[in-house]
N, C-alpha and C positions, 0 to 999 in steps of 0.2 A: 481707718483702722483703729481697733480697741486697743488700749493703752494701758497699762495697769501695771503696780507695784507696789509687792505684796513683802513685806519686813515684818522676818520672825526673830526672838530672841529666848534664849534660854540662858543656863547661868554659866553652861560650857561653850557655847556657841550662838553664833547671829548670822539669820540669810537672807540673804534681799535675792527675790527671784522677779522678772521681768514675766507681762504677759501680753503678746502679742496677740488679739482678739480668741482669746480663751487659751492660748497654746506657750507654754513656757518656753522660753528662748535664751533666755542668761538666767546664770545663777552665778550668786557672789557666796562666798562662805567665808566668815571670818571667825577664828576660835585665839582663846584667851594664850595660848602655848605657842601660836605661831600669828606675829604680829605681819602687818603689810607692810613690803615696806619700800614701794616707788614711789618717787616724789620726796623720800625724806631726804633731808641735807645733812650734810657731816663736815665736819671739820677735819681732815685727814694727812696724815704724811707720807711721802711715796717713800716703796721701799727697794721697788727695784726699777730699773730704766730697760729698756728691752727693746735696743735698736733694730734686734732683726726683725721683730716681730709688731715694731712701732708702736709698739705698746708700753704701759708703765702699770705696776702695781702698788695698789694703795693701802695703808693700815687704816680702817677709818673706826677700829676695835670689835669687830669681829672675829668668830672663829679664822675666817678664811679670809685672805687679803681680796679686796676690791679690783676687779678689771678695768683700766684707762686707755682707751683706744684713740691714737691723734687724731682721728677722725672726729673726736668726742670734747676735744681742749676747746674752750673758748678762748675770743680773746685779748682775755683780758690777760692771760697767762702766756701767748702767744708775744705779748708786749714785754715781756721782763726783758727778755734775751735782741739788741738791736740788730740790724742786719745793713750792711751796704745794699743791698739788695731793694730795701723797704723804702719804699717814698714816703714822705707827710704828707701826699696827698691823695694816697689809694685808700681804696673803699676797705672796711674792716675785711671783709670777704679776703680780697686780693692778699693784706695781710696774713692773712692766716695761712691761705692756700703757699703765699711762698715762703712762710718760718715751716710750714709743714716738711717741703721742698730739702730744708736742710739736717730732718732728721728730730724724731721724738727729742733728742737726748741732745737737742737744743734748747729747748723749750724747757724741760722738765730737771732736776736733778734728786741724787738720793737724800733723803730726810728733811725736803722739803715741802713747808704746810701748803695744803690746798684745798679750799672749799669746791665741793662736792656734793650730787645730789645722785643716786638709786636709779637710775631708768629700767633695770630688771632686776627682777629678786634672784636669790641663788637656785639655781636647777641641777638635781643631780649632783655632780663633784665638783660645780663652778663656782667659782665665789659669785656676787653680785656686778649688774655692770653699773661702772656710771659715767656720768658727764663731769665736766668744768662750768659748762654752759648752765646757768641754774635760770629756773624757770619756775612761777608763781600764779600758781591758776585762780582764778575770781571768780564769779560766773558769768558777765559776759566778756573776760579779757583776759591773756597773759600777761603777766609783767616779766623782764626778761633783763636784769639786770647786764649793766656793761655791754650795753648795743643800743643800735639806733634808729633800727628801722619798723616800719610799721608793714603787717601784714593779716592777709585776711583769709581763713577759713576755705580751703575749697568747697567744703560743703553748703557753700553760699555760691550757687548757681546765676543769680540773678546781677547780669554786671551795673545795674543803674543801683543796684542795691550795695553793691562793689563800692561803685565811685562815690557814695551818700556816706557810708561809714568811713571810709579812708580821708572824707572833707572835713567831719568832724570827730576822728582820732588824731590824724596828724600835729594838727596846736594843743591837744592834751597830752602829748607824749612829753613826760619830762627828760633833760640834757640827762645824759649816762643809762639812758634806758631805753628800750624795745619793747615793743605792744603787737600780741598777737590777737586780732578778734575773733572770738569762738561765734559756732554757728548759731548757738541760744541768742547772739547780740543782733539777729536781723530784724528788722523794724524797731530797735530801741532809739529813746532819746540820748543826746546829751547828756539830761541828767544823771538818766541812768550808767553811763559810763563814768559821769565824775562821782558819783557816790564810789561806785567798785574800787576805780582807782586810787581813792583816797584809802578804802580800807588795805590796799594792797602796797599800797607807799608804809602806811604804818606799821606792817607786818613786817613789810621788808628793812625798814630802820631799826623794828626790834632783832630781827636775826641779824642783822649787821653787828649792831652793838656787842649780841650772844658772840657771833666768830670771831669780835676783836680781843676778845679778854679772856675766851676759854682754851685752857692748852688743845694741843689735838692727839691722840684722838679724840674727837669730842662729837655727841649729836646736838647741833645746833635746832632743827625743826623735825616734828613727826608732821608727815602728811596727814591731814584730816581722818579720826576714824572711818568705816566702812560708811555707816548710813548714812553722816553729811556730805561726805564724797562721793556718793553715789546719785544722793538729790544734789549737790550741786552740775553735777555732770547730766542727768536724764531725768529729773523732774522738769521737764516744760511744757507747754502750752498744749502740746500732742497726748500729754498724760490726763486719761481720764479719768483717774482714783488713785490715790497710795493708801494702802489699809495697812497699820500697826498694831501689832496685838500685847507692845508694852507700852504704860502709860510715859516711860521716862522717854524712850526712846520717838513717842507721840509729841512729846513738850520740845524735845529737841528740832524735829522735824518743823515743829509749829513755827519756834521760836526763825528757824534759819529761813521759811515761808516768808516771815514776816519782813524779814530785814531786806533780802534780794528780789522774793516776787508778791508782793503782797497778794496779789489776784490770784496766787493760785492754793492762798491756805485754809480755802473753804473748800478744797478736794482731797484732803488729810483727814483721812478718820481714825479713831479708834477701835479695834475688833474687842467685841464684848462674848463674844460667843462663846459659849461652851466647847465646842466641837475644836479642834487646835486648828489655826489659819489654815496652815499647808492643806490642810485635809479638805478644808472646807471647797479648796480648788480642785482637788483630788492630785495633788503634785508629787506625794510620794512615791507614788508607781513610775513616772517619768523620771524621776532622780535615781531611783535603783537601777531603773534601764540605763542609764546614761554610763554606769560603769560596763557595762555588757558591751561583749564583740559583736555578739549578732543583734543586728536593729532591724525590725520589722517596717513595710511602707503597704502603702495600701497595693489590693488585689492579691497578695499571696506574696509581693517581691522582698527581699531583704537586702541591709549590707553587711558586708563585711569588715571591722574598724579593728585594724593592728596598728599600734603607738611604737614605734621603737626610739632609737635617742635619736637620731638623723633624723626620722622623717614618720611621717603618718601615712600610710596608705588606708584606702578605702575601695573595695571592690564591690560595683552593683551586681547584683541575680537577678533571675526573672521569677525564681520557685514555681508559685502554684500559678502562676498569673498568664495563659494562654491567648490572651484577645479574642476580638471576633471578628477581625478583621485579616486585611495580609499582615505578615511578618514584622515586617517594617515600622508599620505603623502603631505593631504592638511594643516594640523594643522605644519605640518613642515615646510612648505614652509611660513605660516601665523608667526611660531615662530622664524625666521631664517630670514625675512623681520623687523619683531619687534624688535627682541636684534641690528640691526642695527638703525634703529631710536632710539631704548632707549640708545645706547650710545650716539648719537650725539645729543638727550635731554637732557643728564645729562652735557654732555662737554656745551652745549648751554646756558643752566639754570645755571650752577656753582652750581649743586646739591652735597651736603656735607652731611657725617654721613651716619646714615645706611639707605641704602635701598633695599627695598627687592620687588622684579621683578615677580609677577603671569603671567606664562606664560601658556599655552591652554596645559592639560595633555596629556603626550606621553607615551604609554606604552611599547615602546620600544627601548633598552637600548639604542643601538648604537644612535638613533636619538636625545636622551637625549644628550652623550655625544659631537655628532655634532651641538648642538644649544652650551653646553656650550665652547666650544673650539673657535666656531664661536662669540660668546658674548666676550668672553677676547681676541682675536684679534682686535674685535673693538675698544679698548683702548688701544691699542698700540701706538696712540699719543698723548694720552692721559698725558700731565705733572704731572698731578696732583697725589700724591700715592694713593693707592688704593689695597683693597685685595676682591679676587674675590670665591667666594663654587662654587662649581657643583649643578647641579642640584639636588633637595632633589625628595622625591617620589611623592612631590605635588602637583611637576612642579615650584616650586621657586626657585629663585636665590638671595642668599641674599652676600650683596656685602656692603661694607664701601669704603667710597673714604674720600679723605683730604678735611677740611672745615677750611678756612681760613678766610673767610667772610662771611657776607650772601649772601645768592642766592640771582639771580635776581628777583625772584617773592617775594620776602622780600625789595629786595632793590628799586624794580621800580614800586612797588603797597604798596597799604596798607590795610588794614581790612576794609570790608563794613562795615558803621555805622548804621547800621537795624540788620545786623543777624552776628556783630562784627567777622567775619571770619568762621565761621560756616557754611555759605552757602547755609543754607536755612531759614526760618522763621516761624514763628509760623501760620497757618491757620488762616484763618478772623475768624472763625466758633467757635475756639479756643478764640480767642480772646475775643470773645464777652461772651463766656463764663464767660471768666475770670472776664468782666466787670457785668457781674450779680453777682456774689459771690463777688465783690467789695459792690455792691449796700445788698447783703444780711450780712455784718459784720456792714454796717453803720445801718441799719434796728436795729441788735442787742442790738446798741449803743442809739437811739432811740436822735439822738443828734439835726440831723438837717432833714429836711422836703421837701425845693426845692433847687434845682441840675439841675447846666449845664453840662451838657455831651458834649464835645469838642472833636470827633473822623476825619479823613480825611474820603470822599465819599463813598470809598468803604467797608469800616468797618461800614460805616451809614448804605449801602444797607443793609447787613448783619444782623444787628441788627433788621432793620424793613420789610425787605422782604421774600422770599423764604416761603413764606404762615404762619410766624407767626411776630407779631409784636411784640420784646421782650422788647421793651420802655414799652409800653401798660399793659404792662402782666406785668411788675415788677411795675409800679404804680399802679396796681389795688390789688396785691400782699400786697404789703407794704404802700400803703397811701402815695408814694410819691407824685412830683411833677418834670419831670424831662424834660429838654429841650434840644433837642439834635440839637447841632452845626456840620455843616461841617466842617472842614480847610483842604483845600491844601496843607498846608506847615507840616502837620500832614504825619509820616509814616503809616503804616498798623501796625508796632510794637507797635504806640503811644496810648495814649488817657491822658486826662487831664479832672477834675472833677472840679465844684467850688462851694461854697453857693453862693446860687443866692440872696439870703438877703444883701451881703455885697461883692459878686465877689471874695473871699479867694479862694484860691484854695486848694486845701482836697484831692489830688491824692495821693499823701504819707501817709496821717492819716490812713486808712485801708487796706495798701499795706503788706502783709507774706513774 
């Protein structure tokens, strides 16, 4: 498979988009207004303890306090508080598991400092989550301050390759620390794990130093900007090109080449081109589709992609796409085309939490089972965790993936202000309705007499066309007097009312 990543920059924004043998598959967006910010550390005070909810929340100076879940305490914070309970000879684990046992609000108390690191950004009305557990990426190693154990990558399949890395991490692990080996470290040397280690001891004794002296709230580390985090995580040995199209962000890439993989900074180029990168891939037209409900798949079929705050649904069609064979084998061929676009939607959108997949029912087992085997291939490059069901009898697939941020249809739109995310709107027909049962609460009230009705054009037609005049019939009704205004700048959702005696406006006075 073709491998490529393609880092654009401008002076508002920077994208690193992934290409999986010509076909874009992730895109990263980072802009100068909205920083990243997993992986960063902070220096924090809890402000509230939340036994029923085992939860604590944290100032770490943000708008919104920080989410602490005990599920998320290391511990090293697990240790302040003793217990009859605790041996000096249980494994950290066991500790934790039974200070857990006796309640967050053992562990934790109010305006107490605690180092802190971002494991999800804020979504919607949530503040950010984070850990206790702070974690120190390299590129081939975690470092994992206040633990002891060494571990290894599942995505390291090969157990002889298991037991080679774990014989020589274990005597580099230093006392007070935990090492996780990332999948980039399979076939490295020694050396190459004591070089990493060493730059990651050093970092982590300067942010030490930073959280002993700075009040809290304080940001002790920003995680790496976008581009060197993104080559330290997916520039490897499977990458056949990264093209840059600025020169600083070219020197940077060079420079971080240089230090971690030498061998692969003569596949770093500069784009000279005229033509602007994206384009030259043709990737603008897949980044616009990508905020679109309806997603087109070969032969005529589509999906359907609704985001709500719970969950994501996706429903396959068949549209134009008829086969030429029996039924069966056409609905397979239609679902076996889709679980491959719907995973390279969900890798594209940075679709998080649950979602759950309506695929075209099959009633026959095997083909069940070959869509779903064919669906969890798809994500096999997929970084991000993720647990995948089988197929249910309904034809779904319901599947969780990691949600660290929000998606891109979260982050690169925003709710229409007519039908606030909803998606559709209320009927003109509707509307006007509602504006006579306005006109019949004020009749009640017996208050005021003449009335401007202020609607935009086509909610006027409506009112006085389509063979009944309902201005006409509600003054002849009620003994008003009502004058109806057009505006423009009026939606179909609006209308605004006023006494015409003195121009007040009266739209709220008889609104349910």
């Amino acid at each position: 498979m073709k491998k490529e990543i393609l880092i654009n920059s401008t002076e508002y924004e920077k994208r690193v988009a992934i290409l999986e043998d010509d076909k874009l598959v992730e895109l990263q967006v980072e802009r100068a207004e909205t920083d990243r910010m997993v992986g960063d550390i902070y220096k924090g005070k809890i402000k509230t303890v939340l036994p029923g909810m085992q939860a604590a929340f944290v100032d770490i100076g943000m708008e919104k306090a920080a989410y602490l879940h005990s599920s998320d305490i290391g511990k090293v914070y697990s240790r302040h508080y003793d217990s009859e309970d605790i041996e000096e000879e249980e494994s950290p684990v066991e500790i934790i598991r039974k200070t857990r046992q006796q309640g967050i609000e053992n562990i934790l108390r109010r305006n107490q400092e605690i180092l802190v690191q971002i494991i999800k950004e804020p979504i919607s009305t949530k503040g950010p989550r984070i850990t206790s557990e702070i974690s120190i990426p390299g590129r081939f190693m975690v470092l994992v301050p206040d633990d002891d154990h060494v571990r290894i990558s599942r995505r390291i399949s090969n157990w002889n390759e298991k037991k080679r890395l774990k014989r020589i991490i274990a005597p580099l692990r230093p006392e007070g620390f935990g090492l996780i080996v990332r999948t980039e470290a399979e076939g490295k040397s020694e050396r190459d794990f004591q070089n990493d280690l060493k730059r990651l001891l050093k970092l982590w004794a300067k942010l030490k130093k930073k959280a002993d002296t700075l009040p809290a709230p304080s940001v002790i580390h920003k995680e790496s900007e976008m581009t060197v985090s993104m080559i330290r995580d997916i520039f490897t040995d499977d990458v056949h090109r990264v093209l840059v199209d600025d020169r600083a962000d070219y020197k940077m890439v060079i420079s971080y080449a240089r230090q971690v993989a030498p061998h692969l900074k003569d596949r770093v180029e500069l784009y000279k081109g005229e033509l602007p990168l994206f384009d030259l891939y043709n990737l603008e037209p897949e980044i616009d589709k990508m905020l679109q409900r309806k997603v087109w798949i070969k032969k005529g079929a589509y999906l359907i992609i609704d985001q709500t705050e719970a969950m994501v649904t996706i429903d396959v069609n068949t549209g134009r796409f008829v086969g030429r064979r029996d039924q069966e084998q056409t609905i397979l061929e239609t679902n076996l085309q889709a679980a491959k676009e719907i995973a390279r939607q969900i890798r594209l959108r940075d679709i998080g939490g649950l979602i759950v997949c309506d695929f075209i029912d099959m009633y026959n087992r095997d083909n069940r089972r070959k869509l779903y085997e064919e669906y969890k291939n798809c994500f096999k490059n997929d970084r991000a965790k993720r647990g995948i069901n089988p197929v249910t009898e309904f034809g779904l697939i319901e599947m969780t993936r990691e949600r660290v941020r929000p998606s891109h249809m979260q982050s690169l739109s925003e709710p229409c202000p007519h039908c606030a995310g909803l998606g559709r709107i209320i009927s003109k027909e509707n509307m006007a309705t509602k504006i006579e049962r306005w006109f019949k609460r004020a009749a009640a009230d017996k208050k005021y007499k003449n009335y401007h009705l202020v609607v935009c054009p086509p909610l006027a037609a409506a009112l006085v066309e389509n063979g009944t005049n309902r201005i006409e019939r509600m003054m002849k009704i009620y003994n008003f007097r009502i004058n109806l205004v057009r505006d423009t700048t009026l939606s179909e959702q609006e209308y605004k009312i006023y006494n015409a005696e003195n121009n007040t406006e009266l739209t709220e006075t008889y609104l349910i």
